[in-house]
C-alpha positions as CSV (number, residue, x, y, z in Angstrom):
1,X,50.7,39.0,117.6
2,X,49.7,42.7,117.1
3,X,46.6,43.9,119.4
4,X,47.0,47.4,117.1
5,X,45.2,46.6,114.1
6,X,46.9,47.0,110.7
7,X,46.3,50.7,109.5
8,X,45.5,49.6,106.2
9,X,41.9,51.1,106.2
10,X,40.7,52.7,103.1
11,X,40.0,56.4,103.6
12,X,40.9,58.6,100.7
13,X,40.7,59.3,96.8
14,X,36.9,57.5,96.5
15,X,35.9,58.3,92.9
16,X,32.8,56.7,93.2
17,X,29.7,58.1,94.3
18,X,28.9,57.2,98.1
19,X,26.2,54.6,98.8
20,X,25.9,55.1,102.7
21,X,24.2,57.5,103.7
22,X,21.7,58.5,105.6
23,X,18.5,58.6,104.9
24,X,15.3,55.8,104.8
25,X,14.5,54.2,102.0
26,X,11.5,56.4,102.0
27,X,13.4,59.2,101.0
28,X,14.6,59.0,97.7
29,X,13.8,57.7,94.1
30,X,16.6,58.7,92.3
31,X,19.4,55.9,91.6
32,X,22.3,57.7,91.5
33,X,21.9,59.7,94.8
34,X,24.0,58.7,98.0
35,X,20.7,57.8,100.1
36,X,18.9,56.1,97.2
37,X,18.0,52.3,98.9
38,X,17.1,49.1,97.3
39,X,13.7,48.1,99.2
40,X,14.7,45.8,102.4
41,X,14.0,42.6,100.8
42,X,15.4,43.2,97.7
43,X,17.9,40.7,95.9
44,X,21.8,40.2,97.1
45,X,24.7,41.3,94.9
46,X,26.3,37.9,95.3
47,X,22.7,35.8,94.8
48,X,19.0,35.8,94.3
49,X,18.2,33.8,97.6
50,X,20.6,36.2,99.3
51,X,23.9,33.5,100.6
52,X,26.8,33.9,98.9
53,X,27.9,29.6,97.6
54,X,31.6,31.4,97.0
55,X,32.2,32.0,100.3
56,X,30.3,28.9,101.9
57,X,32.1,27.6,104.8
58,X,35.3,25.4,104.1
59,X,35.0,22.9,106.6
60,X,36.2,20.0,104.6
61,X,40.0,21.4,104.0
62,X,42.3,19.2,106.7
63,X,43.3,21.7,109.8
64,X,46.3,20.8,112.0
65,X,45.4,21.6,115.4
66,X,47.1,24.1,117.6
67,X,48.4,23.2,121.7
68,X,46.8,25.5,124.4
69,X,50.5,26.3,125.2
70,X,50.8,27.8,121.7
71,X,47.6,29.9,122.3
72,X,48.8,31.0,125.1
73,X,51.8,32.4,123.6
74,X,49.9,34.1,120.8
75,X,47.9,35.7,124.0
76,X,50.8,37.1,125.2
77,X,52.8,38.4,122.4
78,X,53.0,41.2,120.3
79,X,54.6,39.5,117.0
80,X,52.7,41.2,114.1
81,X,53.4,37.9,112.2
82,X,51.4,35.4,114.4
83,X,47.5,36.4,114.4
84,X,44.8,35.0,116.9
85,X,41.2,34.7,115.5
86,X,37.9,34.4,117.1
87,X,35.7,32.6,114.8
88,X,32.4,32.9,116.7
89,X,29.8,35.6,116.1
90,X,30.4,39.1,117.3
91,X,28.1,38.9,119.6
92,X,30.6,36.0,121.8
93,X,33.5,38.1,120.8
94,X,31.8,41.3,122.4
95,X,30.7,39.5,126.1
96,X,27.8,37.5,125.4
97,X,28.1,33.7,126.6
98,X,26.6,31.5,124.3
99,X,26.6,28.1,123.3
100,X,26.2,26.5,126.8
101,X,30.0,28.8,127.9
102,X,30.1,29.5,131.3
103,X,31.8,33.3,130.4
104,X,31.2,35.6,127.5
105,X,34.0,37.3,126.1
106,X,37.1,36.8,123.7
107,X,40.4,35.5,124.4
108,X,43.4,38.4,125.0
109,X,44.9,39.4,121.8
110,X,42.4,37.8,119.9
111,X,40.6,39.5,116.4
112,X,37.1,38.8,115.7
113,X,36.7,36.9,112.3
114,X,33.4,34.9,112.4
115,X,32.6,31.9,110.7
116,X,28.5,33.2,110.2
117,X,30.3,35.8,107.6
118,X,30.9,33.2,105.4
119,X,27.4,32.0,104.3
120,X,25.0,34.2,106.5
121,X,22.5,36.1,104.4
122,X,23.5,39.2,102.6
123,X,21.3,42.4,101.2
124,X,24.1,44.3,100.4
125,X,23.8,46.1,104.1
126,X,21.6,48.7,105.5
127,X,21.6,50.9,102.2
128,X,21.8,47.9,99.6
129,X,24.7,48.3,98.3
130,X,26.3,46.6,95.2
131,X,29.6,45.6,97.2
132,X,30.2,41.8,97.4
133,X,30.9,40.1,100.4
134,X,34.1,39.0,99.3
135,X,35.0,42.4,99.5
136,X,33.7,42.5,103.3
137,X,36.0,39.5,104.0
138,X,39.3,40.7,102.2
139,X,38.8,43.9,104.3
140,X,39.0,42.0,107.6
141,X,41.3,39.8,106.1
142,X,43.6,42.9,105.6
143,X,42.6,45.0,108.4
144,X,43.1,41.6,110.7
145,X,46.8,41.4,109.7
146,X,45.8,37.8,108.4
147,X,48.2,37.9,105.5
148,X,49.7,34.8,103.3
149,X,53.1,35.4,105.6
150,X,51.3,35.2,109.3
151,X,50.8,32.4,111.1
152,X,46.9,32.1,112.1
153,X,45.8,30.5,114.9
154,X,41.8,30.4,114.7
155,X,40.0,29.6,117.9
156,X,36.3,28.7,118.8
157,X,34.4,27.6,121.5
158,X,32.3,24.2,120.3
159,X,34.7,22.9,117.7
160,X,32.5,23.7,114.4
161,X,33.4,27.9,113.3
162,X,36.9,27.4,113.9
163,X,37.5,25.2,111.2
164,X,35.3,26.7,108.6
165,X,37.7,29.9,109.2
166,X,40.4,28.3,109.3
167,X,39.8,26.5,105.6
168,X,38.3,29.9,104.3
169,X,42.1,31.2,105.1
170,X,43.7,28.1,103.6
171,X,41.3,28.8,100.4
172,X,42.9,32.8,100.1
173,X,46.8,31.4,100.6
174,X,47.1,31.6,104.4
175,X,49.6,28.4,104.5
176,X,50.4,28.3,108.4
177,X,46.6,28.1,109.9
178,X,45.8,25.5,112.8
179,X,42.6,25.2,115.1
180,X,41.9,25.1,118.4
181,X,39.0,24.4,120.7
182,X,39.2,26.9,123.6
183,X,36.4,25.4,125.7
184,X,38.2,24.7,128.9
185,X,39.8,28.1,128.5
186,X,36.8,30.4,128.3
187,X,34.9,28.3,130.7
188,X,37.9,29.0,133.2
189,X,37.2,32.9,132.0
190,X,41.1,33.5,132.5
191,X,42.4,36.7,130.3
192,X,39.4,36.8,129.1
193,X,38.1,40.4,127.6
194,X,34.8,42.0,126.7
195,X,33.0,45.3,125.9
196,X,31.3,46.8,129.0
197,X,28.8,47.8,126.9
198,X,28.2,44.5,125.0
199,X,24.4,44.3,126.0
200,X,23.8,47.2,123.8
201,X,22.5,44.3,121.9
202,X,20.8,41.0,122.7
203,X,21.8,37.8,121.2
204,X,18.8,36.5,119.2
205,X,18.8,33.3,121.4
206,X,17.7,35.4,124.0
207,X,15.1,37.3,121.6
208,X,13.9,34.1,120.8
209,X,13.2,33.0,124.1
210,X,11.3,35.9,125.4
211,X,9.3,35.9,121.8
212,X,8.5,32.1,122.6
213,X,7.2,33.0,126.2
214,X,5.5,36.1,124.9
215,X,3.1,34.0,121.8
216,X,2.7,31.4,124.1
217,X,5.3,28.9,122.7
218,X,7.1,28.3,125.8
219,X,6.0,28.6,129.1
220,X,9.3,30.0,131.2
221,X,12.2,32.2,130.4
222,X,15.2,31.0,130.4
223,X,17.9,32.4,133.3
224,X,19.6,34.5,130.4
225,X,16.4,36.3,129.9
226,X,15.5,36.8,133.1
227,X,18.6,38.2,133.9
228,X,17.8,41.0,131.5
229,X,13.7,41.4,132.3
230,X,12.9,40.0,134.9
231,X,9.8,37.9,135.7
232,X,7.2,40.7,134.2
233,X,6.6,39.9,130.7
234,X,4.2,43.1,130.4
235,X,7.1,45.4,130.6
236,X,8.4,43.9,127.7
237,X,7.7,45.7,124.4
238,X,9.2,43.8,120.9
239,X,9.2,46.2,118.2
240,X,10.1,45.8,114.7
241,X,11.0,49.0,113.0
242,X,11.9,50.2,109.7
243,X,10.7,52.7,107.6
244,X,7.3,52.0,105.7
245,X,4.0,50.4,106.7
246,X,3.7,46.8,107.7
247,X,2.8,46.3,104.2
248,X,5.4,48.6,102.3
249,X,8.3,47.3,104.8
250,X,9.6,43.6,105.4
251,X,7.4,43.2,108.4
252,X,5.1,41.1,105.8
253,X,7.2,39.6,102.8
254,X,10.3,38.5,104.4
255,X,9.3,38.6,108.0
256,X,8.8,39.9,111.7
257,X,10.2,38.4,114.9
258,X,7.0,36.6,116.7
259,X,5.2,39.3,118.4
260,X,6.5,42.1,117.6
261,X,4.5,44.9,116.7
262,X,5.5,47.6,113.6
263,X,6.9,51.2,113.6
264,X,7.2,52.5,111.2
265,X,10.5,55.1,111.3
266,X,8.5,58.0,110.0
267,X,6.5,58.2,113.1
268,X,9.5,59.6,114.9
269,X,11.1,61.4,112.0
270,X,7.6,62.3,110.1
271,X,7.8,63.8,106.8
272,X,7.5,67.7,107.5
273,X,8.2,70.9,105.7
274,X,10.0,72.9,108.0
275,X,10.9,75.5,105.6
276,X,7.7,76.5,103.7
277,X,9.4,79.4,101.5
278,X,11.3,76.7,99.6
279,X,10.4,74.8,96.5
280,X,7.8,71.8,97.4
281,X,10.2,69.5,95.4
282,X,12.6,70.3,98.3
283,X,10.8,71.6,101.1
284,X,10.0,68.5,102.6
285,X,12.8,67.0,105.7
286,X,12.4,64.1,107.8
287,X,14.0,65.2,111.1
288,X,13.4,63.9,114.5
289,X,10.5,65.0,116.6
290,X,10.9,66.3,119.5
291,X,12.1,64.1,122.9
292,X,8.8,65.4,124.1
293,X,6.7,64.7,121.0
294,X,8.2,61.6,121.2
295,X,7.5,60.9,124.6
296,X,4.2,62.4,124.6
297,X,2.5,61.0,121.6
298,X,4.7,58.1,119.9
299,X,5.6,56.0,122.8
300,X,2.1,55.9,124.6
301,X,0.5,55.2,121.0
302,X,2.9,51.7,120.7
303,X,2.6,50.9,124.8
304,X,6.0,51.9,125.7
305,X,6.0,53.6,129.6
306,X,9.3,54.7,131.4
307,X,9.1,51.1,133.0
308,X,8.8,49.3,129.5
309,X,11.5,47.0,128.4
310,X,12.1,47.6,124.4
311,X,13.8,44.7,122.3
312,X,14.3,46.5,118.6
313,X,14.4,43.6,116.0
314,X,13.9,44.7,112.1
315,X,15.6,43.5,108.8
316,X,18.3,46.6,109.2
317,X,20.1,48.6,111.7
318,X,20.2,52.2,111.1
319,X,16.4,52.2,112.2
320,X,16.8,50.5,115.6
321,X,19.9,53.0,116.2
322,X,17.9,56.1,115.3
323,X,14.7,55.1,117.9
324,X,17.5,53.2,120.5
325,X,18.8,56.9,121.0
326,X,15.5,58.6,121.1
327,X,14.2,55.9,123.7
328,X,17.7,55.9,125.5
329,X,17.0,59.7,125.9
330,X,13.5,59.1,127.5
331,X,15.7,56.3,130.2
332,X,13.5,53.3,128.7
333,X,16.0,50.1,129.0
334,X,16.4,49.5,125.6
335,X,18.2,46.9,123.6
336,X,18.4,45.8,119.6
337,X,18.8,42.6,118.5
338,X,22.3,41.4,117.2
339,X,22.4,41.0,113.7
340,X,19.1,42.6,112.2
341,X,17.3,39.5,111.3
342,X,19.9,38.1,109.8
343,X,21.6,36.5,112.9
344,X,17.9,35.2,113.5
345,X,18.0,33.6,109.9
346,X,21.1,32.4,110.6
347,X,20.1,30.7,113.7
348,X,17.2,28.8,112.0
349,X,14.3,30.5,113.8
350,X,11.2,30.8,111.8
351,X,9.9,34.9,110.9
352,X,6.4,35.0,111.0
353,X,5.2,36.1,107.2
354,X,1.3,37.5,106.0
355,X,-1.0,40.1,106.7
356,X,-2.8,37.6,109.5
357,X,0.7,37.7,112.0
358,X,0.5,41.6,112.5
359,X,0.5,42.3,115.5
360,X,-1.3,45.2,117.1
361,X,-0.2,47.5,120.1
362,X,-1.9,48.2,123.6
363,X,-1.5,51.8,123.8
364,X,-1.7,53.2,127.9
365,X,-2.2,56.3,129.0
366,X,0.7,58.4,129.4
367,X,4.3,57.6,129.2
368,X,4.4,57.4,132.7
369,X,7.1,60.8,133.4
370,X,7.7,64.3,131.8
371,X,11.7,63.7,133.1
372,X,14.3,63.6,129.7
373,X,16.4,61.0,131.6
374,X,19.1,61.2,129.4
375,X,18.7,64.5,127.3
376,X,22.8,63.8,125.8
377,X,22.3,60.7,124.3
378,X,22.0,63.0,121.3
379,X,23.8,65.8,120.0
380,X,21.2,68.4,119.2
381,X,22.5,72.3,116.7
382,X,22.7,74.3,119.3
383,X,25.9,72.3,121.0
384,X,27.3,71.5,117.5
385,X,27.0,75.4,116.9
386,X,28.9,75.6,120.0
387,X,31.6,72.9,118.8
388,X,32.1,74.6,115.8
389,X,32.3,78.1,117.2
390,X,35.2,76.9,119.9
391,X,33.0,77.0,122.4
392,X,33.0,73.4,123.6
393,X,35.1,71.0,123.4
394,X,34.8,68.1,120.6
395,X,34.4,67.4,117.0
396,X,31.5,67.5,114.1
397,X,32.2,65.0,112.3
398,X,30.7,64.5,108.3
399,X,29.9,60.6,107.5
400,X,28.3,61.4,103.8
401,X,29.6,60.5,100.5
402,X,32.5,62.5,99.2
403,X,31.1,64.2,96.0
404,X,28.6,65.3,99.1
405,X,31.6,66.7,101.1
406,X,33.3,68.4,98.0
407,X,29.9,70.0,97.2
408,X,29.4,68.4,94.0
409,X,26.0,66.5,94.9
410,X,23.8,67.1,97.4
411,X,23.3,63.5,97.9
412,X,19.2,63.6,98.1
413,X,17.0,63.7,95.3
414,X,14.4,66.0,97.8
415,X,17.7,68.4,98.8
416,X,18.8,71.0,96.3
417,X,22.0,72.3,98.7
418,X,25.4,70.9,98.2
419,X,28.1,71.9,100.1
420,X,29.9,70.8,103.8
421,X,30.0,73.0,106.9
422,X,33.3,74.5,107.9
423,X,35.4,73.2,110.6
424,X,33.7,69.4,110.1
425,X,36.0,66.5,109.7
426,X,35.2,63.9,106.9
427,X,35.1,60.5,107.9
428,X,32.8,58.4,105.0
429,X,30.5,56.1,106.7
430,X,31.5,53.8,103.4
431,X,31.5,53.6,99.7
432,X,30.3,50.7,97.3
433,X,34.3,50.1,96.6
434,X,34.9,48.7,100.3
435,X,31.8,48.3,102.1
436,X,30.6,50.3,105.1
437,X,33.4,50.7,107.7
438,X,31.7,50.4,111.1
439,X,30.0,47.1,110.2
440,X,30.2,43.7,109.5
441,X,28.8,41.8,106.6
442,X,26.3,40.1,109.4
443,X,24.7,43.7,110.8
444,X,27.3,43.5,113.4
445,X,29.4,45.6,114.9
446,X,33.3,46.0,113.8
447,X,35.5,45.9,116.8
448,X,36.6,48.5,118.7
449,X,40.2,48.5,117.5
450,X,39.1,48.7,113.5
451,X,36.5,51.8,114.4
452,X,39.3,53.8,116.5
453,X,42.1,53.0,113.3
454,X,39.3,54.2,111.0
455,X,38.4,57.6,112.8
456,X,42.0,58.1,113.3
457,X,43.0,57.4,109.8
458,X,40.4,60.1,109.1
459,X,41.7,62.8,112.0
460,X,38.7,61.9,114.3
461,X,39.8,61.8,118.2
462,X,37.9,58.9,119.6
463,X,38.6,60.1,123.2
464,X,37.2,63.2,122.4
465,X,33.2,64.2,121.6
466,X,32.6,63.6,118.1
467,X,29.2,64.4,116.5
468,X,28.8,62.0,113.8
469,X,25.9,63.8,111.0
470,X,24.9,63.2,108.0
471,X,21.6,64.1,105.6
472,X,19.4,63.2,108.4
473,X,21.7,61.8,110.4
474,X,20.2,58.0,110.0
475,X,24.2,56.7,108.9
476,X,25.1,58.3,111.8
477,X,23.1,56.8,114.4
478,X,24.3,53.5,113.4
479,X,28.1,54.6,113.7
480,X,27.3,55.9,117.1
481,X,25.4,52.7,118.4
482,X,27.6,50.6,116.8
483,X,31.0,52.5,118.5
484,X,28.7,53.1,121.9
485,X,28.4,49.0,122.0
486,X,32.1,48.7,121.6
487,X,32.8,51.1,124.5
488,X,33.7,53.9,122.3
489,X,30.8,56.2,124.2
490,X,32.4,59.3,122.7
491,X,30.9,59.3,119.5
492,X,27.3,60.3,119.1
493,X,24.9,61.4,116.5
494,X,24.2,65.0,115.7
495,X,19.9,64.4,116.1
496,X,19.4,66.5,112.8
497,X,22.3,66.7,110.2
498,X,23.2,68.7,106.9
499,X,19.8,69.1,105.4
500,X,18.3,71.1,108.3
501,X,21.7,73.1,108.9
502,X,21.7,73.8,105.2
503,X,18.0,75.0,105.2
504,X,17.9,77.0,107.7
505,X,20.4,79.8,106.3
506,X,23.4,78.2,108.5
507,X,27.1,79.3,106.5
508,X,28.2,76.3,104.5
509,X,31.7,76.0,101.7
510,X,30.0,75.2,98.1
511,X,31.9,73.5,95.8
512,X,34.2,76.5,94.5
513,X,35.2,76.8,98.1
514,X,33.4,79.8,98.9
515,X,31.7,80.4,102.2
516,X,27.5,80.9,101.2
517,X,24.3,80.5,102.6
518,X,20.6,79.8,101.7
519,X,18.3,82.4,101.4
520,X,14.8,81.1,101.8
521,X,13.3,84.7,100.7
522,X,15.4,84.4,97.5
523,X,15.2,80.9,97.2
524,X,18.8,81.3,96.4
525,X,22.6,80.6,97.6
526,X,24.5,83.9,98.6
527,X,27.9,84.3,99.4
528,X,29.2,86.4,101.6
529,X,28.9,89.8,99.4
530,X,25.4,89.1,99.3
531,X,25.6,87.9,95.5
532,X,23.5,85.3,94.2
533,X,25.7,82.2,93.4
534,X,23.5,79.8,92.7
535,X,24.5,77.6,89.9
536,X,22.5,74.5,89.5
537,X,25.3,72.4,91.8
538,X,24.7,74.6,94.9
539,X,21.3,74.9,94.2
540,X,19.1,72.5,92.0
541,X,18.1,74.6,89.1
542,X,14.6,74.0,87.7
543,X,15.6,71.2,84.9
544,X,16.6,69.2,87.6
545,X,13.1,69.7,89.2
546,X,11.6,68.5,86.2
């Protein structure tokens, strides 16, 4: 049994234009560009009603059972050729116990393939994206070591997931699969291991619970919840975020979590021109505010104090990462929800739907403090300027598309600068070919073994700093939550990303390989003889206004 993943991650020669990116839906209307989003609720590449019927559970296939002596010899092995499989969601896997377990947590050795991959919804992921699921599930296949030639032993904790795997592998050619129920084991919590940082995100039985006791449908919380707020219920702030109104997001056609009031992403990234010289078409950037903008302004307006609790549900991730940080900054105890809302789908609990279910904030006063609790939870430009210039230690790390790294697109119909900044490390966040890298077809996080082979594969040091960045940096929050709940606290996002660097006159390569930069005054790019080299790839030229 190997612990060491199989290095078979895909990180090179992508001829396809990148998908993941960066940037909100809001962003972008062009088609072709890396950021350009189908709306939240928009139709699955495998269906119209968004669950793939290929890939449906395959509980009726006949299973042999495996002996806890044979489990335990698969714990303790390091035979590439024999493969134990954790079939439950991620959220077991990473800590959480669930399902009436008295431990949370995975058994030693063990991967993570869950059965709720099979047949949960699918939108195509954060950036919806034409890859199938299948392809999701040959990746982990693959990356897993769960070849024809292994022998598989797949493991759950109530008897049901284990066996849908288990048939799923029978279905691809995996002959030598057998079950086992590891009940008594986890209860006993012997060799037992979990991420320290697993509460990073709640399960969504939890969320449910405290949503119940917060509209009034049940009147206690249970001891899981309580655990994690207390008995004050006040403190407690649900949010539902995405980018767009109530009314232009999901929060009203597919759904909200019960009482969960709506940001909207723009209010802490609003729309801005930051460099006025430049052509309107591509003037306009959607950075962060400030911490203290933030603090001041955003977080009074939706009721959230120093003391607030802040649960972040919402139909897709890279929105709860991107305000997680900003509230992590601030030293509000904030967690997102497992799975987007498609763990809560998944589960059976009911969204609330229509205009009528909005629910409006309290605002208060004041935040509460003027402290930035946690001012490194983001990477800001002047430490990646320092980074880059050798004068501290770590690594800037480029998660866009690969024409975007070779300086063939910029990637953003509202950005007219291609290029990549020198001395930055390309590691794609994903491509329509094989999905995106750091998550799982469920809005969950990939283990920390499959992130580390995939920076590595790439030349990215997970022990070291690495400043993940990308447009405007959106991708890049989620790769740094996601690795941050998996204990890999090394990699953060850079808070702004390529379009402000780019911008504001910062040296970039274009894509003949020179060194240039933007000249706002010329509206031009300029190597560094001081000769115009704008040629409609490094800079949009006015057709492509048009």
């Amino acid at each position: 049994m190997k612990k060491k993943l199989v290095a078979s991650l895909l990180c090179v020669a992508m001829a396809t234009s990148m998908m993941m990116g960066c940037s909100s839906p809001s962003k972008s209307n062009d088609t072709k560009t890396e950021d350009s989003s189908k709306a939240e609720d928009s139709e699955t590449p495998d269906d119209s009603d968004g669950y793939n019927k290929s890939a449906m559970p395959a509980g009726d296939i006949e299973v042999e059972e495996a002996s806890a002596e044979k489990v335990q010899e698969f714990m303790n092995d390091s035979d590439e050729k024999t493969v134990l499989v954790d079939a439950r969601p991620q959220e077991s896997y990473s800590g959480w116990a669930l399902e009436g377990a008295k431990n949370g947590g995975h058994l030693k050795n063990s991967v993570l393939f869950s059965s709720r991959w099979l047949d949960c919804y699918y939108d195509g992921g954060d950036y919806g994206s034409t890859t199938p699921r299948t392809v999701y599930l040959e990746r982990e296949m693959k990356d897993q070591g769960i070849t024809k030639e292994a022998e598989v032993i797949v493991y759950d904790y109530s008897g049901k997931q284990a066996k849908n795997v288990a048939g799923y592998f029978k279905e691809q050619g995996v002959k030598n699969v057998t079950i086992f129920q590891a009940k008594d084991m986890i209860d006993a919590g012997k060799e037992l291991e979990s991420y320290k940082n697993y509460d990073r995100f709640l399960p969504t039985e939890i969320v449910k619970n405290i949503s119940d006791v917060k509209t009034g449908k049940a009147a206690e919380l249970s001891k899981e919840a309580k655990a994690i707020i207390g008995d004050n219920m006040d403190k407690v702030v649900l949010v539902d975020v995405a980018w767009g109104s109530a009314k232009l997001s999901a929060y009203f056609s597919r759904g909200h979590v019960p009482g969960a009031i709506h940001v909207n992403s723009d209010c802490y990234e609003r729309p801005r021109v930051y460099v006025p010289e430049k052509r309107a078409d591509y003037a306009k950037e959607w950075r962060l505010i400030s911490l203290e903008e933030f603090r001041d302004t955003l977080c009074p307006q939706y009721g959230i104090t120093k003391d607030s609790i802040v649960i972040l549900t919402g139909p897709t991730g890279a929105p709860q990462a991107r305000m997680g940080f900003m509230l992590r900054s601030l030293g509000v105890k904030t967690y997102a929800m497992t799975g987007a809302l498609t763990a809560w789908e998944y589960n059976g609990y009911e969204l609330d739907t229509g205009e009528s279910t909005l629910v409006t904030p309290t605002a208060v006063k004041s935040f509460g403090t003027k402290k930035i609790s946690n001012p490194n939870e983001i990477v800001w430009t002047d430490d990646v300027k320092k980074i880059l210039n050798g004068e501290m230690e770590g690594q800037v790390v480029d998660n866009r598309g690969k024409d975007n790294w070779d300086g063939e697109s910029s990637g953003y119909s509202y950005h007219d600068l291609a290029g990549r900044i020198d001395g930055t490390i390309w590691c794609t966040e994903g491509d329509e070919e094989t999905g995106e890298y750091f998550m799982n077809v469920d809005y969950t996080a990939r283990t920390k073994e499959e992130c580390v082979n995939y920076m590595e594969s790439n030349g990215v040091d997970a022990n070291k700093l690495a400043a993940f960045f990308c447009g405007d940096s959106w991708g890049a929050a989620t790769i740094a939550y996601w690795c941050q709940a998996v204990d890999l606290n090394n990699i953060k996002e850079w808070g702004t990303g390529w379009i402000p660097w780019s911008n504001e006159g910062n040296e970039f390569i274009d894509h003949n390989g020179k060194k240039v930069h933007y000249d706002k005054y010329r509206d031009a790019v300029i190597d560094e003889n001081g000769k115009d080299v704008s040629d409609g790839v490094n800079i949009l030229g006015d057709e492509e206004q048009k």
